[in-house]
N, C-alpha and C positions, 0 to 999 in steps of 0.2 A: 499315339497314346493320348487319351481323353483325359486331360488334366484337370476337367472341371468336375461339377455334381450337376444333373439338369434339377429345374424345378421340379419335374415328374418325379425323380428318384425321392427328394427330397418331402412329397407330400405322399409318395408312397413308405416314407419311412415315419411320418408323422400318423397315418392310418396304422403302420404296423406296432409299433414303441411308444407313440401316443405322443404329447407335447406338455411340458417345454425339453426340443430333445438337443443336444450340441451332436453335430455331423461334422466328421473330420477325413477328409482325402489324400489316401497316402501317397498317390501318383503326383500329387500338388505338389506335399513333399519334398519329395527326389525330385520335382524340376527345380525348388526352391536351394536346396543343397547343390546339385548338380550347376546351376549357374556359380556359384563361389568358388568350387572344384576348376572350374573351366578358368573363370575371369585372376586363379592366383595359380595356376600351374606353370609359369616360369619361375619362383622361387619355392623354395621348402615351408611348405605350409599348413598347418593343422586345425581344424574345423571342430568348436568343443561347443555342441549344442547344448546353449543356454535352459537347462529342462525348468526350470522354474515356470514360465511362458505354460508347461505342460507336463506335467509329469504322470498322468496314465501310463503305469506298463508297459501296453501294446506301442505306446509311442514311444516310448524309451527302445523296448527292443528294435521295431521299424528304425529309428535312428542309427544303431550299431549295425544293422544291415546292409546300411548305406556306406558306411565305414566311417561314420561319426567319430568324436572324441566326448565329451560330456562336460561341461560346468556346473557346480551344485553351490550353494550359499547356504546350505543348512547341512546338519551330521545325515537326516533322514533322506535326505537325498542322495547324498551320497552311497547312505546305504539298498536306496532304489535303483540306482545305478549299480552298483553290484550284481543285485540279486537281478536286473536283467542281461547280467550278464559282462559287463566292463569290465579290463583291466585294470589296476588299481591306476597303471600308468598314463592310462586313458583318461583318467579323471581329475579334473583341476578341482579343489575345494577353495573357496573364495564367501569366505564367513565375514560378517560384520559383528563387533557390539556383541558376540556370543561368550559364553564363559569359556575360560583356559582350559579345560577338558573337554571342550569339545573338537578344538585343535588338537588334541591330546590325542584323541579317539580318531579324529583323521590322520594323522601319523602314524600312528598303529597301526589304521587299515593300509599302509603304503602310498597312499595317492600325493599327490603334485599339494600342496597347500602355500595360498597365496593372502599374506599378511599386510591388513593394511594399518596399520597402529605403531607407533614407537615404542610403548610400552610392552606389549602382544611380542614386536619385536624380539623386544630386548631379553622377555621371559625366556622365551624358546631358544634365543643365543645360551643363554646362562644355562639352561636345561641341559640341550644338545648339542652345543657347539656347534662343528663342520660334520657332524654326524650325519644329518638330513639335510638332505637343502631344501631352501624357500623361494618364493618369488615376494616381488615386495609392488604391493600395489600405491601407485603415484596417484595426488589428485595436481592435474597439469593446470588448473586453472583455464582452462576450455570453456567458453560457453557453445553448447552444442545447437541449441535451438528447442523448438520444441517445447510443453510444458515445463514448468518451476517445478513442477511437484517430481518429475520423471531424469528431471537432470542431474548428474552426477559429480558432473566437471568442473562445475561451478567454488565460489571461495568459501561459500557457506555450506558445503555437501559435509557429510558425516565420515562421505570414504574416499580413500586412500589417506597417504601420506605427504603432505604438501611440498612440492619444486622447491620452497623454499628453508627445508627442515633438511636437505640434502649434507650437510657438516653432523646433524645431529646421526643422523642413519649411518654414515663414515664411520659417528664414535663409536655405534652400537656396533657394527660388525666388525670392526679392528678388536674391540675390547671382548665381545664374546668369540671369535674366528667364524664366524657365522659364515656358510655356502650358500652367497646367492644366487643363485639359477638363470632365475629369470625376472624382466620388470612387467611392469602390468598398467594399464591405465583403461578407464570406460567414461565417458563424457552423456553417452545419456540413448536415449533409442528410439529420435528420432532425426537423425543425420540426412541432411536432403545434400547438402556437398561434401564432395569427395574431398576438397580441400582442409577440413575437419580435423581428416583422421590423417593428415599429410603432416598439418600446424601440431600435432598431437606427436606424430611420429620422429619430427624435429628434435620436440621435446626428450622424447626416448632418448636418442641420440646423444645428448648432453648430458642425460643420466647416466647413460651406459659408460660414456666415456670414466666415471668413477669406479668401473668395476672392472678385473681384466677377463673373467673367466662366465662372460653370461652364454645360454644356450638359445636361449629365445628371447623377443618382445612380444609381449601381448598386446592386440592394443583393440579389448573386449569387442564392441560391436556398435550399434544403432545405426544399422543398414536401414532407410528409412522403408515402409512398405506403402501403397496409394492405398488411403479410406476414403478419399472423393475422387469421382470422377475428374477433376482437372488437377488430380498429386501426382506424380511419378515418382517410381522406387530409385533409391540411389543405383546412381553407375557405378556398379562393380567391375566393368571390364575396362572402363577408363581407368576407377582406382587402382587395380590389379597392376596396369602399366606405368602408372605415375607409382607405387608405393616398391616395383620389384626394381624400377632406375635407383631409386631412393637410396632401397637399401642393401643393394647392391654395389653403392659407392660409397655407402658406409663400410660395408664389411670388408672392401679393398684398405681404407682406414684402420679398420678394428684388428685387422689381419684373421679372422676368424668367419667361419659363414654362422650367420642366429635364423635360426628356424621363425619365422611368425606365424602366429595365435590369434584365431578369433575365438567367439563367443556369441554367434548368433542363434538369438529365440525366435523373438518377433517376426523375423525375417523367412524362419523356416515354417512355421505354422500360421502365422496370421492368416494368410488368403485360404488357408486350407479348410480351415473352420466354417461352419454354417449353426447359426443357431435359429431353432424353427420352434416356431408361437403359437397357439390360436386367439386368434379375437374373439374374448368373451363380449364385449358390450361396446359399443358406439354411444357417445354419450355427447349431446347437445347442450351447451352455455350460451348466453345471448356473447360470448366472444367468442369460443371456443368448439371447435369438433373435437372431441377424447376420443381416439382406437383405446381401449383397455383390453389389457393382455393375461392371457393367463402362466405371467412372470411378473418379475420385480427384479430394484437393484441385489435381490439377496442370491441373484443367479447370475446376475451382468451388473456387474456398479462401476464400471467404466466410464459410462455415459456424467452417472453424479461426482463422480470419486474426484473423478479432475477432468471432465468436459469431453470426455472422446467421446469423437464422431462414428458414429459407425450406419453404412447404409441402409435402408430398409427397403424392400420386396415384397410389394404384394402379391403372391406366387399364385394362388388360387384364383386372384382376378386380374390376369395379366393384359386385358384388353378392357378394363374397365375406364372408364372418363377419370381423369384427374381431379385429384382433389386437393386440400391444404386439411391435415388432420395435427394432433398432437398424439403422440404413441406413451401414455404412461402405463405404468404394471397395477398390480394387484397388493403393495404393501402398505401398511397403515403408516404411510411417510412420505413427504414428497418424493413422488418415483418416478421419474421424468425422462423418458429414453430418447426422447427428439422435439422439438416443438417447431410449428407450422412445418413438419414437413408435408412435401409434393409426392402424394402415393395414388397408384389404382384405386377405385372407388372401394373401400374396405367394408364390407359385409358382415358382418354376427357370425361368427365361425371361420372365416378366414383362415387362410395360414400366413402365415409372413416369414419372411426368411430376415436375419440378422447378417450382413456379409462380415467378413472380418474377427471372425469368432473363435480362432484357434490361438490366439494368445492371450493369456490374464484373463481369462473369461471364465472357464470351469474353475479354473483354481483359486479365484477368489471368491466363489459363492459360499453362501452360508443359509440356515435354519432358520433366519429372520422370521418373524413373524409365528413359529412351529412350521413352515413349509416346508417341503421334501425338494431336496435336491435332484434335478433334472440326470437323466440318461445319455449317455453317451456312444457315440455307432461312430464305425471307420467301417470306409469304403475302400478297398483293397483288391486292384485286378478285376472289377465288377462287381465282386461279392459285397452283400451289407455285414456287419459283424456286429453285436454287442458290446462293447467293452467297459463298459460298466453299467450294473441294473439303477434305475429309477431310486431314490432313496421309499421303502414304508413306514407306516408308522413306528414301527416299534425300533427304528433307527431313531427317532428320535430322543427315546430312553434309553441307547447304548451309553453303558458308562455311569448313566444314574445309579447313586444308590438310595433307596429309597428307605427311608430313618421314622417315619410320622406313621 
């Protein structure tokens, strides 16, 4: 099975769809899944793809194919999940900072809902008692690594519920009878050791011991993925065997077996994604060589947002003499995708390939500037597929109402 995209396919899809286009590999995918599957098959374990990373459809359904589960953090995801097809049981909803109707509206729909607030808490105790159960998402006080901006586990994060409010969350579910299910914790999603989510899992352990009747621990994700040439992805086959000892010797203790929970995005899509460029213009400073591109942060702001690295490909002159360029876009802003980097000699029309383009990349583009948001193709068994058109103009006036 050919897990990759060649550059041929890739600038035959930029002749076909035009550019700036995002390319995503479903076979990438299912090897990205299928390693997890593999490295946690000695315990009971369930896989809820993070869709936030991606939420196109086609990727949602391709997910339940696989026999995914689903994570959403918003109601409308949830209800994307759905409508590709999810059972409601299949689906964790894991909201932050939303309004109480909007948990409301995930309870209605049946799904799993996982609470990180005291208050949020103690609402839906008083509401529903032991009627629904909940999971109750912890912040363990983890530093994961990784950027500040991405981290979750930290003392200053906005979610979960803090290791040490554990008396307060006691009083809430004694005094409302509240069903807790299950606990929850995520540190951030860029985990380079396994030891992390071991020191995390400890943690669990000590919470759990508060409750007699849980089903699972979650303990979300940040399976690290390589964006440079000298990163490796986390060992999942080592964790797999240090986390199944683990809790395995818990659950002799607990007297109960608990199912484990992840929550991997990044990890399933990142390497799948290809985002493909042309070079409008080469532009000479008495410091500087500029690639200008025909994008901007308003289609990839990773790079500005908080510094991710992401590699670049000169695809169309793969034999050309090396050079030192700076790659910025086309927006009236500083738009800065790489500076000095080492590419083939890049030519006035180029293509360039983005590696690492399948997670947070579509989903955070925006109309900056009035630009039209880029196309979107998965490659499938061979096939090229469209799965979402180019934005036109008169997307841009969807939703205006025009008064003057």
């Amino acid at each position: 099975m050919n897990n990759t995209i060649s550059d041929e396919q890739l600038i035959e899809i930029a002749r076909e769809y035009g550019t700036p286009t995002y390319v995503y590999h479903a076979e990438k995918i299912k090897e990205q899944y299928n390693k997890l599957e593999e490295a946690f098959k000695d315990h009971p374990t369930r896989i809820f793809y993070a869709c936030k990373a991606l939420t196109n459809i086609n990727i949602l359904k391709y997910m339940k194919s696989l026999g995914s589960c689903i994570d959403c953090v918003s109601i409308n995801e949830v209800k994307l999940a759905l409508k590709s097809g999810f059972e409601p049981k299949d689906i964790l909803f894991t909201p932050n900072c939303v309004d109480f109707a909007e948990i409301e509206e995930g309870k209605d729909l049946g799904v799993n809902i996982n609470i990180d607030n005291i208050s949020i808490l103690e609402r839906f105790g008083n509401k529903y008692g032991n009627s629904y159960p909940v999971c109750i998402r912890i912040n363990p006080h983890i530093e994961a690594g990784g950027n500040y901006k991405i981290s979750t586990g930290h003392i200053d994060s906005k979610f979960g519920i803090s290791i040490h409010q554990m008396r307060h969350i006691e009083r809430v579910v004694k005094t409302t009878n509240l069903h807790v299910q299950g606990l929850h914790m995520h540190t951030g999603s860029e985990i380079k050791d396994a030891g992390v989510f071991l020191r995390g899992l400890e943690v669990m352990f000590e919470m759990a011991r508060h409750f007699d009747d849980l089903e699972y621990l979650d303990l979300g994700s940040g399976f690290k993925v390589p964006y440079r040439d000298d990163e490796i992805e986390t060992d999942v086959n080592t964790l797999g065997l240090q986390l199944t000892e683990a809790v395995k010797n818990f659950e002799a203790e607990y007297n109960r077996t608990l199912e484990i929970w992840f929550e991997p995005g990044k990890y399933l899509v990142s390497e799948a994604g290809s985002f493909v460029v042309k070079t409008n213009v080469i532009k000479q400073t008495p410091a500087t060589v500029f690639v200008g591109i025909d994008s901007g942060f308003n289609h990839l702001i990773r790079p500005m947002f908080y510094d991710a690295y992401h590699k670049i490909s000169n695809i169309s002159n793969p034999d050309g003499v090396k050079r030192i360029y700076t790659i910025v876009g086309n927006i009236c802003e500083t738009d800065t995708f790489a500076w000095d980097r080492v590419l083939n000699e890049v030519r006035e029309g180029d293509i360039l390939k983005f590696h690492n383009a399948g997670a947070y990349c579509y989903m955070m583009s925006s109309n900056f500037n009035s630009r039209l948001k880029p196309a979107e193709v998965m490659i499938k068994n061979g096939k090229t597929f469209e799965i979402r058109k180019r934005d036109n103009f008169e997307d841009l006036l969807h939703n205006q109402v025009e008064v003057l």
